[in-house]
C-alpha positions in Angstrom: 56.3 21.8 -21.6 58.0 19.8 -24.1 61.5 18.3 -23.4 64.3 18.8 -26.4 65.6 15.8 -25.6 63.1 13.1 -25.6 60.3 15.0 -26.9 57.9 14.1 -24.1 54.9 16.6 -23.3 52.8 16.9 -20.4 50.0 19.6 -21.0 47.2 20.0 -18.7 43.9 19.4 -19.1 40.5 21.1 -18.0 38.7 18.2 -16.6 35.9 20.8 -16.5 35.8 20.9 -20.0 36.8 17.9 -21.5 35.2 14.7 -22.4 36.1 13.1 -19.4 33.4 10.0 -19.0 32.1 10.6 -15.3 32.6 7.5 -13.6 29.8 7.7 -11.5 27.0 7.9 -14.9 28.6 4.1 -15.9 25.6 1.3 -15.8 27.2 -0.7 -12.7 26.4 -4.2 -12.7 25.7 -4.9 -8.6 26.5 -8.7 -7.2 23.6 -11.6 -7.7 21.4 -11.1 -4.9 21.9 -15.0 -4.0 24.9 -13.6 -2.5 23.0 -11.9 0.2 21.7 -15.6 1.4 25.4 -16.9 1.7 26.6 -13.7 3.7 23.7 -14.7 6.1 24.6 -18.1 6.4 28.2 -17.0 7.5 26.3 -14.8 9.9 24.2 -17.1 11.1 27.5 -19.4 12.2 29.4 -16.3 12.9 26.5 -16.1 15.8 26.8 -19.2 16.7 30.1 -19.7 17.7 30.1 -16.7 19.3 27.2 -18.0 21.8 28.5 -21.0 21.9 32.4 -19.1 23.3 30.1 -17.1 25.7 28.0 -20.5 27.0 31.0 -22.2 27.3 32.9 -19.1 29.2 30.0 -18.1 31.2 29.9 -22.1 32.6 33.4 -22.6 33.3 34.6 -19.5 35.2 32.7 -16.0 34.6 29.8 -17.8 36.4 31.7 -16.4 39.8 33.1 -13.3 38.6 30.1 -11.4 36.9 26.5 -11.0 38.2 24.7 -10.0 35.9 25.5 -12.0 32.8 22.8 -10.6 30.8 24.2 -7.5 30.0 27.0 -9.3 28.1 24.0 -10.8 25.8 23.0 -7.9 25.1 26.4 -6.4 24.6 26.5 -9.3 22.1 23.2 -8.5 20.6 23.9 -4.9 20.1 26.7 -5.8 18.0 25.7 -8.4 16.0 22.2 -6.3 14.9 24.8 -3.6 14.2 27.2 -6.3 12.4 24.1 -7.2 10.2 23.6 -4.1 8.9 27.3 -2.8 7.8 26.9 -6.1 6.4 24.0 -5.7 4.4 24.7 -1.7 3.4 28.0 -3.3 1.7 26.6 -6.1 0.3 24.2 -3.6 -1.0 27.0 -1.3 -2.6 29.2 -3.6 -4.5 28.8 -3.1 -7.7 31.3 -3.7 -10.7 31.1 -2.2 -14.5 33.0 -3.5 -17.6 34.4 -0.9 -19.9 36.6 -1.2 -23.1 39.9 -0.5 -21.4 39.3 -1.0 -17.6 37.0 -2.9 -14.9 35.6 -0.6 -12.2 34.7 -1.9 -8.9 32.7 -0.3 -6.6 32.3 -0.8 -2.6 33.0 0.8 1.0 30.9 1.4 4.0 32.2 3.4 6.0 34.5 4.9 3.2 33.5 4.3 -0.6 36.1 2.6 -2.9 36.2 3.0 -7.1 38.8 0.3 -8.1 39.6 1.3 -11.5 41.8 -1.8 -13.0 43.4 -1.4 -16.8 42.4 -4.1 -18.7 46.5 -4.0 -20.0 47.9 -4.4 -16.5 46.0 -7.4 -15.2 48.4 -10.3 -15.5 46.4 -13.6 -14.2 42.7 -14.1 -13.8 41.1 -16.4 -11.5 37.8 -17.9 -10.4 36.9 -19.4 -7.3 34.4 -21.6 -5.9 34.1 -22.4 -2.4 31.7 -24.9 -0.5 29.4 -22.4 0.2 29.9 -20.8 -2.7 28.7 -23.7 -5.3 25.9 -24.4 -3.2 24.3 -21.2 -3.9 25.8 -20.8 -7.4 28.0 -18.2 -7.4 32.0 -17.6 -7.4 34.3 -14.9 -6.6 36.5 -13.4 -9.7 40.2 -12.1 -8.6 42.2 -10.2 -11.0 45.7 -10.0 -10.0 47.6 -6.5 -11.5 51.1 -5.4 -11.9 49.8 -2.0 -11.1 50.0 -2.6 -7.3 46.8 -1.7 -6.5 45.7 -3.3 -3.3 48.9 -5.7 -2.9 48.1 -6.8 -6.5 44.8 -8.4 -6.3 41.4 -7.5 -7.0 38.3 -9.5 -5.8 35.0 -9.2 -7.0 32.5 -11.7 -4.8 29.3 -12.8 -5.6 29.1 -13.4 -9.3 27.2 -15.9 -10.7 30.1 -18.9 -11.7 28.7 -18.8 -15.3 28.8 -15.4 -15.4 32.3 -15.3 -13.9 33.7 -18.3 -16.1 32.5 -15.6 -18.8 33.8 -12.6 -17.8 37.1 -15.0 -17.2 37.4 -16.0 -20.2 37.0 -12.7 -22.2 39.6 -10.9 -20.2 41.8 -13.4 -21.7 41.2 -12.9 -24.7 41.9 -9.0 -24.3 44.9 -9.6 -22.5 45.7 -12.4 -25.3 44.8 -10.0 -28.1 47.2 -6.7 -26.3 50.5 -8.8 -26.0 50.0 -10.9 -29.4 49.9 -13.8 -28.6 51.6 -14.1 -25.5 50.1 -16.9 -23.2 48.5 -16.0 -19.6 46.0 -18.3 -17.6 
């Protein structure tokens, strides 16, 4: 259908035919496994404090209120065994790929997620280090969009910080060399 007007045209298209890349066939780049060891230490405190809540509680006043306080450790065990594993099936599908045009991230549990961000709408790049973080040698990379996607900003964790710093730096240029010459950081 083409507009007289404006001359606009919006013709559809047989994905069934066309050269549509299938974003599943991309060669996804998954997070450094060193990643893994910081999302176990995080665990590991996660745990922690939790039996440290439940020592404390269990002293000061559910000591007269419940009999059997073992079956709230194992409750607590239950959950955390089944905490560790969502943990480690996403750590285990996040995955990013770097194409001409876009970055596509992948990740989900419970739900798989393809976040598909235009090279062209990503405004400001960042890369961030935490304690925890440097120790290990990696960083997270954000990507914040005009597009909207999820409130703006895009996080991919567990990159190595050189590789990061990298990837940082080229998306500038790209967005450097689309808006000639206009200045983002």
């Amino acid at each position: 259908m083409i507009t007289e007007q404006t001359g606009f045209q919006n013709i559809g298209i047989d994905i069934l035919q066309s050269q549509i890349e299938d974003i599943e066939e991309l060669k996804y780049t998954p997070i450094e496994a060193s990643y893994w060891k910081l999302i176990l230490l995080r665990y590991a405190l996660l745990c922690c404090f939790v039996a440290g809540v439940i020592i404390i509680l269990e002293n000061i006043s559910l000591k007269n209120y419940i009999e059997n306080r073992y079956f709230l450790w194992i409750i607590l065990f239950v959950f955390l065994i089944a905490y560790l594993i969502l943990l480690r099936v996403s750590f285990l599908k996040k995955s990013y790929a770097i194409r001409t045009h876009d970055i596509v991230y992948k990740h989900g549990v419970l739900s798989n997620s393809i976040t598909i961000v235009p090279i062209d709408r990503i405004q400001h790049v960042k890369v961030t280090e935490s304690f925890l973080m440097r120790f290990f040698n990696l960083a997270a990379f954000d990507m914040f969009t005009a597009a909207g996607i999820q409130n703006g900003t895009i996080r991919i964790p567990g990159l190595k910080s050189k590789d990061a710093q990298r990837l940082r730096v080229f998306l500038i240029s790209k967005i450097k060399d689309q808006n000639d010459g206009d200045t983002i950081e």
